[in-house]
C-alpha positions in Angstrom: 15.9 6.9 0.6 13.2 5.0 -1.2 9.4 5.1 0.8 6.6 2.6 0.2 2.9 3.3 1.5 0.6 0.7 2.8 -2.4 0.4 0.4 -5.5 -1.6 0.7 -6.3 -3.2 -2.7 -10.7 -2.3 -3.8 -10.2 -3.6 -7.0 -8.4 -6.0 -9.4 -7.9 -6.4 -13.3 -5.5 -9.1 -14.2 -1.9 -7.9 -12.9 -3.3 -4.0 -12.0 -4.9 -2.9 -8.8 -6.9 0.0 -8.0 -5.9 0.5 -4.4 -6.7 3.2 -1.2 -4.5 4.7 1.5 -6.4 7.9 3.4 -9.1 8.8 0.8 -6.3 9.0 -2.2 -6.9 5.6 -4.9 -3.9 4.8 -7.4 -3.3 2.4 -9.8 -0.7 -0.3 -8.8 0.9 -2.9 -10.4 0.7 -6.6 -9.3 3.5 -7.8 -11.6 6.0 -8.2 -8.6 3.4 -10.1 -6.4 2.4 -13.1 -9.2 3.7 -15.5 -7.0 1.6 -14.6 -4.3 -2.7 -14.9 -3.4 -3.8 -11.4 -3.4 -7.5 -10.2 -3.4 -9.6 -7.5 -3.2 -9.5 -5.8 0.7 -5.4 -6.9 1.1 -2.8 -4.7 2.3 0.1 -3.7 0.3 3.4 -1.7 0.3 3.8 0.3 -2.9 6.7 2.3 -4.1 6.6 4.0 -7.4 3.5 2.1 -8.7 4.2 -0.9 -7.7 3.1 -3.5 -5.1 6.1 -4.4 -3.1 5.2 -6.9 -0.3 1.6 -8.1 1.0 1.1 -6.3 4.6 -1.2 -7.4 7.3 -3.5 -5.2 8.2 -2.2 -4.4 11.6 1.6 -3.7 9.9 -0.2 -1.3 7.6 -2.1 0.3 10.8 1.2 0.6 13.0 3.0 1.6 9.4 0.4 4.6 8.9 0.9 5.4 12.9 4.4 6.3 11.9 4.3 7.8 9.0 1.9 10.3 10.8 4.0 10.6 13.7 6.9 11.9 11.6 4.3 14.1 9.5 3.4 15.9 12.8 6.7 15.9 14.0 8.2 17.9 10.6 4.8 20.8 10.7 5.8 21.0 14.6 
């Protein structure tokens, strides 16, 4: 099973994006999204690095709802 985590982008340089979920900031590629408008303060899914899909910010709201639903569900 493969898991991508909603991101907001806070910085851009060419095809690389710094980006922050929860306090933690990554590097992310924006190779995969050259086809599409992205800017600083979008939402993005990321899997291994990589920018997957732009989000709304509401799908990466409810996305993060789940993820910590099932994150309190497993330390239950």
């Amino acid at each position: 099973m493969c898991l991508g985590i909603p991101m907001q982008i806070v910085e851009i340089n060419g095809y690389n994006a710094r980006c922050e979920a929860k306090g933690v900031e990554r590097d992310v590629s924006l190779f995969m999204l050259q086809d599409e408008t992205v800017a600083v303060g979008d939402h993005v899914m990321v899997h291994v690095g990589y920018a997957l899909q732009k989000l709304t910010a509401e799908e990466a709201r409810s996305t993060w709802e789940l993820l910590d639903q099932i994150i309190d569900s497993s330390e239950a």
